[in-house]
Backbone bond lengths (Angstrom), bond angles and torsions (degrees), N, CA, C in turn:
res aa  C-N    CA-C-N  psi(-1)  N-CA   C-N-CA  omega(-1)  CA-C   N-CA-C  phi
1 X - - - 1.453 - - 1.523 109.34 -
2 X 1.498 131.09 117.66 1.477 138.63 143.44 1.472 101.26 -9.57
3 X 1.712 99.43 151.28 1.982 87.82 -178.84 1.695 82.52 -123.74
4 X 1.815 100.56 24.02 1.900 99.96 163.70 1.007 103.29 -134.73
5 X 1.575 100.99 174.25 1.861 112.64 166.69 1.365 95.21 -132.89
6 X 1.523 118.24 146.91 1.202 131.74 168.52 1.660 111.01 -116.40
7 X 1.344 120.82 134.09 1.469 139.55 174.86 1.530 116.44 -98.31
8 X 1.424 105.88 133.84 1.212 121.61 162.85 2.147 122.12 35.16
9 X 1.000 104.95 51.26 1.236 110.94 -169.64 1.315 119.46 -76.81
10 X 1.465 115.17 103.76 1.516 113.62 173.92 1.491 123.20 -125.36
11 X 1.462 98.81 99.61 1.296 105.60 178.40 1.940 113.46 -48.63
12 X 1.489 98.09 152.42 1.512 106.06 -177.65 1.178 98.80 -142.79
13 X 1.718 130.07 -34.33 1.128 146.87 172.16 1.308 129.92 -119.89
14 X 1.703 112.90 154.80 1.380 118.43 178.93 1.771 95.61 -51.84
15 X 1.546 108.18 -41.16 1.484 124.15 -127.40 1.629 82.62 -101.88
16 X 1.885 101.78 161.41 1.117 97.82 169.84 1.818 101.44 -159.19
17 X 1.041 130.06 172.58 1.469 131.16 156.86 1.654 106.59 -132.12
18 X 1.692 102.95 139.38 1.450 102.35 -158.50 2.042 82.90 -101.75
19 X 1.012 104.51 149.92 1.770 110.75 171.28 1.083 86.77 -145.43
20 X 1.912 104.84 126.67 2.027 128.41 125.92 0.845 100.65 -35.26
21 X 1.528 113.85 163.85 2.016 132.48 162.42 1.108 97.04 -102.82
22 X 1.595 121.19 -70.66 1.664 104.35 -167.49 1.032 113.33 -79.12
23 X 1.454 107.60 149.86 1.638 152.31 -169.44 2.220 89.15 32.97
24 X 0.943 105.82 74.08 1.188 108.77 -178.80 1.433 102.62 -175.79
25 X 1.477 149.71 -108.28 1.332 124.09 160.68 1.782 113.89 -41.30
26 X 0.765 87.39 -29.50 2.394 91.90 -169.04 1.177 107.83 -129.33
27 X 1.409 115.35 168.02 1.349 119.00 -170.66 1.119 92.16 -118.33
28 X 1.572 135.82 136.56 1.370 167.40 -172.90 1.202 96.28 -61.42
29 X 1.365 143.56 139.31 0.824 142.74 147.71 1.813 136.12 -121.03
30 X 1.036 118.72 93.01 1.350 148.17 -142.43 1.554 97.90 -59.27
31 X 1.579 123.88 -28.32 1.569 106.54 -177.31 1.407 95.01 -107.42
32 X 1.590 122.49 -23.43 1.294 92.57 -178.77 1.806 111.45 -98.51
33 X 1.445 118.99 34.22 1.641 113.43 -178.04 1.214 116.32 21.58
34 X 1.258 104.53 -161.35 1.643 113.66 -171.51 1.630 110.13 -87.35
35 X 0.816 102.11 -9.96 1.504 101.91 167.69 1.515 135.43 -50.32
36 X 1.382 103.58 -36.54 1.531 124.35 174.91 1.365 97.67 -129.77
37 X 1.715 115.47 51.23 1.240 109.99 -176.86 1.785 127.64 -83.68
38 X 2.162 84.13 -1.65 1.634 90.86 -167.07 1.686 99.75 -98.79
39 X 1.572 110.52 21.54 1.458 119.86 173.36 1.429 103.06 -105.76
40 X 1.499 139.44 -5.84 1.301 140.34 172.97 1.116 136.01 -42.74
41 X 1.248 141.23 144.69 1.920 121.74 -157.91 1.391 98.92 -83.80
42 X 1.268 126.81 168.18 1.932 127.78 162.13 1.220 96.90 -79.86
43 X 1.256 123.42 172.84 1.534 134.30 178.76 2.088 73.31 -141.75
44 X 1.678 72.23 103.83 1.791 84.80 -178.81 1.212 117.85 -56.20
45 X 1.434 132.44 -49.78 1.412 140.95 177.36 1.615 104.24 -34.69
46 X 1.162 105.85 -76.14 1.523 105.74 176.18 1.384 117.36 -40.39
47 X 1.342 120.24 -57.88 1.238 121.41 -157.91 1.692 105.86 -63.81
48 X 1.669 104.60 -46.71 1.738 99.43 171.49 1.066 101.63 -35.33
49 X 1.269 120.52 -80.64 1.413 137.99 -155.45 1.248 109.63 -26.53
50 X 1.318 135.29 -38.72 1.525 150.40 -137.40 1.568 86.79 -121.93
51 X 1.289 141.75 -64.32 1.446 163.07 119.17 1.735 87.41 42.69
52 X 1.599 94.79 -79.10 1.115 130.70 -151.15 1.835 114.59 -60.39
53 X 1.593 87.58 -54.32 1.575 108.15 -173.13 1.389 97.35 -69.21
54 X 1.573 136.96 -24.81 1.405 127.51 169.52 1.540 137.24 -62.92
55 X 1.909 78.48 -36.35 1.494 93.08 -175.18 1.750 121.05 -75.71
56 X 1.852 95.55 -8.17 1.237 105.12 163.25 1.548 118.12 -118.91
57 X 1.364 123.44 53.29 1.534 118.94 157.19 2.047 96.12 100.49
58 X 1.049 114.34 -6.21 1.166 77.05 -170.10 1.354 97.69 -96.33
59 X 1.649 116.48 177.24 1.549 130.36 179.10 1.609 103.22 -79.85
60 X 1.025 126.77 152.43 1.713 112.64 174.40 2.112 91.63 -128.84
61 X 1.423 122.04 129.22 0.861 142.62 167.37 1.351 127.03 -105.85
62 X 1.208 125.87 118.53 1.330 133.11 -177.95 1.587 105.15 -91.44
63 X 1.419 106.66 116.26 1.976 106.91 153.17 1.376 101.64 -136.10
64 X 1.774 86.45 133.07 2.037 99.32 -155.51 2.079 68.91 -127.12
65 X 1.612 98.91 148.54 1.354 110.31 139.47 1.931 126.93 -70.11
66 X 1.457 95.92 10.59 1.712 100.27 -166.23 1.805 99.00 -69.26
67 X 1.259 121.99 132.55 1.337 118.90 175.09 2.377 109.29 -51.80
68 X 1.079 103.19 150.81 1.154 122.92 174.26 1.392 113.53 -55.24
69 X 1.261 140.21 -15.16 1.138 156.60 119.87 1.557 125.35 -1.82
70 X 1.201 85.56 -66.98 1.841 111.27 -164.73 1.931 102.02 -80.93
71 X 1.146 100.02 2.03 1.692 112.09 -169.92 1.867 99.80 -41.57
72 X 1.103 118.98 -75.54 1.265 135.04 -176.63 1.026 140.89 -53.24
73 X 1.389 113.77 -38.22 1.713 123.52 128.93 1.403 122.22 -27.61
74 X 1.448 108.99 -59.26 1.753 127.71 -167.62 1.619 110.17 -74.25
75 X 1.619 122.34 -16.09 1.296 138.64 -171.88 1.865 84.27 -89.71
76 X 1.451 104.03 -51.55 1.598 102.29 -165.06 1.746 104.80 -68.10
77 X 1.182 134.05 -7.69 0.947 126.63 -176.01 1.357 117.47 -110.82
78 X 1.275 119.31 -15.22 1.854 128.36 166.45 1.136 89.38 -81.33
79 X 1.571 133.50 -60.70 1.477 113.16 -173.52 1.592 127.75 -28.36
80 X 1.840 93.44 -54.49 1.606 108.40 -164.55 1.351 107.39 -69.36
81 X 1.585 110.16 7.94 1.610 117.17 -168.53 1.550 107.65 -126.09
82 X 0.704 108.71 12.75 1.934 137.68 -170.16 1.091 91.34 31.48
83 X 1.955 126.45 65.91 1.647 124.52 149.82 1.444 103.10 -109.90
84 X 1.696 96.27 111.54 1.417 110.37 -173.49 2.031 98.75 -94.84
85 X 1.264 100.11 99.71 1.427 117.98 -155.61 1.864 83.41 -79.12
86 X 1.183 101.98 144.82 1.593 135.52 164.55 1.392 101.16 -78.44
87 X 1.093 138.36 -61.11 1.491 145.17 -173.15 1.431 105.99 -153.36
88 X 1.565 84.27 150.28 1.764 82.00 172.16 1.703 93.55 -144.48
89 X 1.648 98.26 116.94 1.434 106.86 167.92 1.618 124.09 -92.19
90 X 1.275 121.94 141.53 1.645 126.49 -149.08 1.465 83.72 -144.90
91 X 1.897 92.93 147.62 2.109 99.19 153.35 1.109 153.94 -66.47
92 X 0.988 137.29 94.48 1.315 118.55 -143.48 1.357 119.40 -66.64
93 X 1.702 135.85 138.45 1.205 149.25 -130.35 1.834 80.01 -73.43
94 X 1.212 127.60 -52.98 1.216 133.48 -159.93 1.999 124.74 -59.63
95 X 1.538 87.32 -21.68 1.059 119.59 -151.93 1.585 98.91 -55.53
96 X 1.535 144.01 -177.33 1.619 150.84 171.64 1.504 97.44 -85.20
97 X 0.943 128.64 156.91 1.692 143.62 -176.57 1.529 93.19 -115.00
98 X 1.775 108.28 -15.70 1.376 121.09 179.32 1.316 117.31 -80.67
99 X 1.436 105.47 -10.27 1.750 106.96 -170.03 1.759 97.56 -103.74
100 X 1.223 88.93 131.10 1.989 104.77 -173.70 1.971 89.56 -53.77
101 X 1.727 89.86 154.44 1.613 84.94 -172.31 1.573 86.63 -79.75
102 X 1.453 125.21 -16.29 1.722 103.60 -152.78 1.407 105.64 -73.68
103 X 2.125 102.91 -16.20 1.567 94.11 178.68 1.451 119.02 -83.46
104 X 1.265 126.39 -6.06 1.643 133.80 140.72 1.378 132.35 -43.25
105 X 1.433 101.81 -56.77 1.509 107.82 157.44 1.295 125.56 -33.92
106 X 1.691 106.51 -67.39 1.225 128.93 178.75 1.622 116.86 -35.65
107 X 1.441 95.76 -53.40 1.826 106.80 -172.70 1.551 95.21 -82.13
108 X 1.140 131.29 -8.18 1.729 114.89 172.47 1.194 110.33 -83.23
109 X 1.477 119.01 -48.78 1.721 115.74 -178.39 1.725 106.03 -73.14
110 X 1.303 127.91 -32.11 1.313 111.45 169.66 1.542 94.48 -49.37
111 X 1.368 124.03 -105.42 1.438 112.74 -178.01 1.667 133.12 -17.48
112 X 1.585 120.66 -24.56 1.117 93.56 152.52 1.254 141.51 -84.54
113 X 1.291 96.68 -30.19 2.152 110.96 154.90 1.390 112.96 -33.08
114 X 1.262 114.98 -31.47 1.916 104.55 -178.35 1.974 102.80 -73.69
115 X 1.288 105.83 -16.52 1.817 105.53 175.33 1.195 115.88 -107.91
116 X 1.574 107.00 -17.54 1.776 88.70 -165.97 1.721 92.78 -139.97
117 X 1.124 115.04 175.41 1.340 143.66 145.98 1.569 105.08 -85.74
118 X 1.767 122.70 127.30 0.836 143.31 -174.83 1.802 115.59 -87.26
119 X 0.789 124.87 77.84 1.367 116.71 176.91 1.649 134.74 -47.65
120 X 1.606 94.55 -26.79 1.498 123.55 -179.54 1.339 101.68 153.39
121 X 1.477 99.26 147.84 1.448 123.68 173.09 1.316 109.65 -111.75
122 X 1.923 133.39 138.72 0.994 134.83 -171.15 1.406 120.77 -106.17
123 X 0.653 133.63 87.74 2.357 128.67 -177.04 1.326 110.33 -127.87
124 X 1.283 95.38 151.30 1.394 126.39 160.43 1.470 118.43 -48.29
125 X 1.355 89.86 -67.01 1.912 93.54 -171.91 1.525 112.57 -70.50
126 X 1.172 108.92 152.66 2.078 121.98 162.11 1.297 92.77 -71.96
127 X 1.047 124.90 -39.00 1.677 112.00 -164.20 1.269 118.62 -77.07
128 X 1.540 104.39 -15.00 1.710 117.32 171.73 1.815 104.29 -89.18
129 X 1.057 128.70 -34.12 1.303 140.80 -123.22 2.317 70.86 -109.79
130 X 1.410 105.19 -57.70 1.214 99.04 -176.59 1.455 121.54 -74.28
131 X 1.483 116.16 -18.98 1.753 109.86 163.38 1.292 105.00 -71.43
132 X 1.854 135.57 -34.54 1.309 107.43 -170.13 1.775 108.51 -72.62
133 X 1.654 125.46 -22.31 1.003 125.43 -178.90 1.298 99.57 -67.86
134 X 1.416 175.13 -91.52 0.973 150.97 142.99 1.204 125.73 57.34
135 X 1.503 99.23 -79.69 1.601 94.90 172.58 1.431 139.24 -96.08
136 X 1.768 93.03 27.05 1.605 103.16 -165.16 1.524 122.11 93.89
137 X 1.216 119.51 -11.28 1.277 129.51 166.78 1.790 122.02 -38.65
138 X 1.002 136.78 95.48 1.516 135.70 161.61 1.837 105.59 -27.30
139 X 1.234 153.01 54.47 1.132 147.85 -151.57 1.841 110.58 -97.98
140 X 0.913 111.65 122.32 1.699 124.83 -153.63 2.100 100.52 -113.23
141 X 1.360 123.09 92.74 1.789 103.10 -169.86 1.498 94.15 -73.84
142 X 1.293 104.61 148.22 1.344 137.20 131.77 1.780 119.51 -45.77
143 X 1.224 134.63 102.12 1.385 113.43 -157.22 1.772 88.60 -105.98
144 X 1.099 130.95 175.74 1.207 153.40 -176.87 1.900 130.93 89.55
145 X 1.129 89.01 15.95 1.657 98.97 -168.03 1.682 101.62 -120.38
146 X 1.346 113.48 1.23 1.579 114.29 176.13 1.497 124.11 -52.83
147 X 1.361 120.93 -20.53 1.276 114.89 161.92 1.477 120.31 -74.71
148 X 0.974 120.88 -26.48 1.628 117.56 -162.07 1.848 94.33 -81.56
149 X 1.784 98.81 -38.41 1.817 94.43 169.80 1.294 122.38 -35.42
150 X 1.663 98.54 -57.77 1.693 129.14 -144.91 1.873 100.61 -64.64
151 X 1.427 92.54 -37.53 1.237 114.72 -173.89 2.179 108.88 -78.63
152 X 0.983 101.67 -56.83 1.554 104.12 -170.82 1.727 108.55 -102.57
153 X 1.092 116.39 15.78 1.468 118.50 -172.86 1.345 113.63 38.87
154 X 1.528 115.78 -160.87 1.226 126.84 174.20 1.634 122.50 -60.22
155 X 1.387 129.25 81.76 1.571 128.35 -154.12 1.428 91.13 -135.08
């Protein structure tokens, strides 16, 4: 079993920019979890950015560690943010809590490399940021979430 799921993928472009959701397009929000995750703030910087790269041709791809679950929420909240996502890769519910997320990461942008040219990928974590460097990934951090790393490692 994949330890992802990928949604609705429609290429439009060679090109693409990959964006995290938490604390990376949005800011995490710790009392209300993912549950009311499609009430989460934008972390505007990002979101232009992503905004931006659409409004000129590129594909915008979402790979969230958010369980496969939370899909519909996370659709309702790029919508309300007008990121008309190309794909959106998720964890799969089944997946190990044992498997590092960066090696999730890892296996989503390989798979998105088979559709797109990567322009850059956006995250929070080093541990994500250093599996996409790895595989050649353009990888761009998200800075402000280093405690929750420092604290829970690669999860």
């Amino acid at each position: 079993m994949e330890n992802y799921r990928r949604y609705f993928s429609r290429v439009t472009s060679s090109h693409c920019l990959v964006m995290d959701m938490d604390d990376t397009l949005c800011h995490y929000d710790e009392i209300k979890r993912l549950r009311r995750c499609h009430t989460f703030l934008p972390r505007e910087r990002e979101l232009n950015i992503a905004l931006a790269a659409q409004k000129h041709g590129y594909d915008i791809v979402v790979a969230t560690a958010r369980s496969h679950w939370f899909r519909l929420a996370t659709q309702k909240w790029l919508s309300k943010h007008r990121i008309v996502p190309a794909a959106i890769y998720m964890r799969n519910a089944g997946c190990s809590r044992e498997t590092p997320a960066s090696a999730i990461k890892q296996e989503m942008l390989s798979d998105i490399l088979s559709s797109w040219q990567v322009e850059a990928f956006y995250d929070d974590s080093l541990f994500n940021i250093r599996a996409a460097q790895q595989i050649g990934v353009n990888a761009i951090h998200v800075p402000g979430n280093e405690e929750f790393w420092n604290t829970h490692g690669d999860s």
